[in-house]
C-alpha positions in Angstrom: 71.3 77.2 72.3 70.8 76.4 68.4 72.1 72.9 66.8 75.2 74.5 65.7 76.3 75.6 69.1 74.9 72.5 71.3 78.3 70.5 72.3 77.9 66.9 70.9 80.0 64.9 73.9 79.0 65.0 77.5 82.4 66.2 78.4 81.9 68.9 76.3 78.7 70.0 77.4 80.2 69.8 80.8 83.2 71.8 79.9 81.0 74.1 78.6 78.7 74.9 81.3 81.0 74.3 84.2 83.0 77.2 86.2 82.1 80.3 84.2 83.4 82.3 87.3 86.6 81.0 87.0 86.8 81.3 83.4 86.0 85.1 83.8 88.6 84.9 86.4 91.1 84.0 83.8 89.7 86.2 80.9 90.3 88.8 83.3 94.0 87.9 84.7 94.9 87.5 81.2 93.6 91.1 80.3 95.7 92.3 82.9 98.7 90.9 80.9 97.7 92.8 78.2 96.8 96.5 80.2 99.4 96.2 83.0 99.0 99.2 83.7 95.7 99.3 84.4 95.4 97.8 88.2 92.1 96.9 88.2 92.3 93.4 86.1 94.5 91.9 88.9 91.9 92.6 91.7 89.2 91.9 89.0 91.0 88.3 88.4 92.0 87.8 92.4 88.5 88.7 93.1 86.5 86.2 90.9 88.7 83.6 91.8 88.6 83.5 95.2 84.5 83.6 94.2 84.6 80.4 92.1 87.1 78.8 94.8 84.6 79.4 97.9 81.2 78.3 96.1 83.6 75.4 94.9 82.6 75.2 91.2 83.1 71.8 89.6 85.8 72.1 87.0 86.8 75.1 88.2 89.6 74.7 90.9 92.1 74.5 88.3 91.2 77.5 86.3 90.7 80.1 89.4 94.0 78.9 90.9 95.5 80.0 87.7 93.9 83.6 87.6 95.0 83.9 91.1 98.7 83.4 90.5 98.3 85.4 87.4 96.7 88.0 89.6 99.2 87.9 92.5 102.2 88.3 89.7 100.6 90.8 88.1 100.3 92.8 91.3 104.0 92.0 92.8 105.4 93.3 89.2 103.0 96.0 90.1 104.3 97.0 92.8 108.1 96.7 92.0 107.7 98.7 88.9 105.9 101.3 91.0 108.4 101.0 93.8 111.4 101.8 91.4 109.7 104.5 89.6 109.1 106.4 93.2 112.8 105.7 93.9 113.3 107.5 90.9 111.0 110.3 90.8 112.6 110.9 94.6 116.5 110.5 93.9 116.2 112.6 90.7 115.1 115.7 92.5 
């Protein structure tokens, strides 16, 4: 790392270099807000946090709890929305 991008706290350089699973987790929850329709985020975001919870990452229990709700909402909206647009596509025959 160069001076500029060195943390200057401890905290900070924990913060830093604590739980990058997790925060990929989240990165990738949160990009399944954005492409919803896309699937593949949500397993993405389930998948890496159920990584960074088993190898028990410090700092990052928090973060990979988050992407997994995010994940498992995601996936139930999902699934209703594609529920109700098979109701649809049948009944409108």
């Amino acid at each position: 790392m160069s001076e500029p991008d060195r943390p200057r706290d401890a905290a900070s350089a924990r913060l830093a270099a604590g739980a990058p699973i997790a925060r990929g987790a989240v990165v990738a929850s949160l990009s399944a807000v954005v492409f919803g329709f896309v699937f593949l985020p949500q397993l993405l975001g389930l998948a890496l946090a159920g990584i960074s919870l088993v190898r028990r990452e410090p700092g990052g229990r928090r973060p990979a709890l988050l992407a997994a709700g995010i994940s498992l909402l995601l996936t139930v909206v999902w699934g209703i929305v594609l529920g109700l647009l098979l109701k649809w596509w049948a009944t409108s025959r």
